[in-house]
C-alpha positions as a printed Julia matrix, in Angstrom:
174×3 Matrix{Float64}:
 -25.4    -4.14    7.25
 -27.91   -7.0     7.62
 -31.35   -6.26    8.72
 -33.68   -9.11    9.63
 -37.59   -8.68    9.69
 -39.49  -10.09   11.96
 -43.15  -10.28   13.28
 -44.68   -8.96   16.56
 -44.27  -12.59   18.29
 -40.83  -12.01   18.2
 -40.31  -14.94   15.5
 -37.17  -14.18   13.01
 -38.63  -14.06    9.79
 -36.23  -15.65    6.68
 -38.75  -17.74    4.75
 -40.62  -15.95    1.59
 -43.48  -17.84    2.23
 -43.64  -17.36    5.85
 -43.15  -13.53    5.34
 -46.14  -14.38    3.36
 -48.22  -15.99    5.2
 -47.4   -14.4     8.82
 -45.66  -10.87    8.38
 -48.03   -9.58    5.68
 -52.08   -8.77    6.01
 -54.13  -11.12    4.83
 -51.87  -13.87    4.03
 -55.1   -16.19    2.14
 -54.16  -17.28   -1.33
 -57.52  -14.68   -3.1
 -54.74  -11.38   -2.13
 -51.45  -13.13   -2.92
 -51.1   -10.23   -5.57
 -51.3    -7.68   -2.65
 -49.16   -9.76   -0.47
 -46.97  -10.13   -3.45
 -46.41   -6.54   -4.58
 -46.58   -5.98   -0.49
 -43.52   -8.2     0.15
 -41.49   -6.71   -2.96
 -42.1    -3.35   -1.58
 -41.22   -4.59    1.93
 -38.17   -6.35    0.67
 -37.1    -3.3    -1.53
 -37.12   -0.93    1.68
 -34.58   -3.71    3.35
 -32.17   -2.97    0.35
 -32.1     0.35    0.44
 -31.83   -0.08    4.16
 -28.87   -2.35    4.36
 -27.0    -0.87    1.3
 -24.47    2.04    1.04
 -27.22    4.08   -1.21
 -25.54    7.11   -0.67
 -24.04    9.25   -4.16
 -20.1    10.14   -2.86
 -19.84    7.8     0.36
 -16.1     8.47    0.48
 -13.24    5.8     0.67
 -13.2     2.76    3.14
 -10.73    1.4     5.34
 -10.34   -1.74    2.98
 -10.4    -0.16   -0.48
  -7.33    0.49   -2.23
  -6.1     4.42   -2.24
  -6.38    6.06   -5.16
  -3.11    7.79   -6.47
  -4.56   10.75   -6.12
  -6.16   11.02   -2.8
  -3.02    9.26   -1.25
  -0.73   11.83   -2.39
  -3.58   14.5    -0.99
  -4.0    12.57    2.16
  -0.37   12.9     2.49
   0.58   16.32    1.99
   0.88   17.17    5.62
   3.69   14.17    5.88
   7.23   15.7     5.65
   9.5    13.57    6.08
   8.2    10.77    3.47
  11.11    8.31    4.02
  10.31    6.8     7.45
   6.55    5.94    6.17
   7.5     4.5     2.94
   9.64    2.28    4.92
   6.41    1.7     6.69
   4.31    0.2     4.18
   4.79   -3.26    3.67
   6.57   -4.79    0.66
   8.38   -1.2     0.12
  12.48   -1.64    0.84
  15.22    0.89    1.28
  16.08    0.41   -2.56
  12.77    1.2    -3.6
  12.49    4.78   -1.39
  16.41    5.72   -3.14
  15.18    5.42   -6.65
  12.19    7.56   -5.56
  14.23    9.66   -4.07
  16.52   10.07   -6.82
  14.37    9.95   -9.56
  11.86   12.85   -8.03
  12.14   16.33   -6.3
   8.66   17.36   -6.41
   7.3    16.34   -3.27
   3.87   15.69   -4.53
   4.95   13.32   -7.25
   7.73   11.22   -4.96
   3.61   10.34   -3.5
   2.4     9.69   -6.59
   5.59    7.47   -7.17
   5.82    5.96   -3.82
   1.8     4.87   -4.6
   2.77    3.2    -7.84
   5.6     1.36   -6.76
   3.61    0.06   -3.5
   1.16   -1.26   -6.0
   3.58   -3.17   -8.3
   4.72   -4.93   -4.95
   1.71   -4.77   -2.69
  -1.35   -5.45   -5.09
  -3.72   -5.89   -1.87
  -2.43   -2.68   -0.43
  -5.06   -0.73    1.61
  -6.05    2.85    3.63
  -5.7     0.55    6.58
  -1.81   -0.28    5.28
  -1.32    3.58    4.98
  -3.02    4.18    8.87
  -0.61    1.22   10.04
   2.43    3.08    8.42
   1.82    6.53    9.47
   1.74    5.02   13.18
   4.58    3.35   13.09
   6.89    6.0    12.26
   4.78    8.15   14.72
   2.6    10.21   12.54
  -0.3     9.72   14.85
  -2.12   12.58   14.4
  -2.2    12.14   10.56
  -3.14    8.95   10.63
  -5.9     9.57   13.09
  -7.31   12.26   10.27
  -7.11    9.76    7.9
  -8.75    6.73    9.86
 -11.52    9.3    10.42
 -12.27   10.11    6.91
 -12.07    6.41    5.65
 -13.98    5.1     8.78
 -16.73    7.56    9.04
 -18.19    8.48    5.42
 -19.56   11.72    6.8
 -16.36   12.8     7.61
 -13.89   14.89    5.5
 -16.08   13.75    2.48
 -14.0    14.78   -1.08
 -16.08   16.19   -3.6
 -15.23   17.45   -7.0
 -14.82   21.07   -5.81
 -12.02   19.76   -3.18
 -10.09   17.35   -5.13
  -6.77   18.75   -6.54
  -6.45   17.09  -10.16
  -3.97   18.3   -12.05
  -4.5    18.32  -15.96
  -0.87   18.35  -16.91
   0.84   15.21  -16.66
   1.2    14.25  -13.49
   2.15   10.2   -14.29
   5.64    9.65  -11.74
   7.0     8.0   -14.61
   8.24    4.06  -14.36
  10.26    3.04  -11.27
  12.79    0.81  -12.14
């Protein structure tokens, strides 16, 4: 977010010494302290206002999934072929050895996540949300647009996070 300040005549305010001189009281040179301390307060309120200052604010559209909350976000997905297919740089060779290599259903995710990785290093939630509508998972990705476009929505936490302490590596795709 970008806020700009600006005075009661309407003027847009983006020079120090303007905020200075117009913005704060008594811009003579005898309180430039106050005006000073004034304007790093003043400027310290528009940081906090225009930056993400909140503690868990959630994954974004852009960021990369975690292995984790990919394979988490994708436990309602069944059939995990057609959406593998989906995301881009993964090929039909790439879904058989994942196929081959792992039963668990969980850790074919996990698996799928790595490999998409290795060949998709830019690979985003937005990727995933693409994928899951083209092979007609619409309601799935709709859950999952909501919870990386709104960061008060489905919100993980600690508590709801399912981390396994075995080993729960896919192993190497070859």
């Amino acid at each position: 977010n970008c806020y700009q300040v600006q005075c009661t005549t309407g003027v847009t305010v983006t020079d120090t010494n303007y905020l200075q001189s117009v913005v704060l009281p008594g811009g003579s040179s005898s309180n430039l302290i106050y005006n000073d301390l004034y304007l790093i307060v003043c400027l310290r309120m528009l940081l906090l206002l225009s930056g993400d200052v909140e503690l868990n604010p959630g994954p974004v559209i852009d960021d990369q999934p975690s292995c984790l909350l990919f394979a988490k976000c994708l436990k309602p997905l069944v059939d995990l072929k057609p959406f593998a297919l989906c995301l881009p740089g993964i090929t039909q060779s790439d879904v058989n050895i994942i196929d081959k290599k792992k039963r668990n259903a969980h850790l074919m995710k996990m698996a799928l996540h790595k490999r998409w990785l290795q060949v998709n290093p830019t690979a985003s939630w937005r990727d995933v949300i693409n994928a899951l509508k083209q092979c007609k998972e619409n309601e799935l990705a709709r859950t999952i647009e909501d919870k990386v476009t709104d960061p008060t929505a489905g919100r993980s936490t600690n508590d709801d996070m399912e981390v396994s302490t075995s080993n729960a590596n896919p192993g190497p795709i070859t």
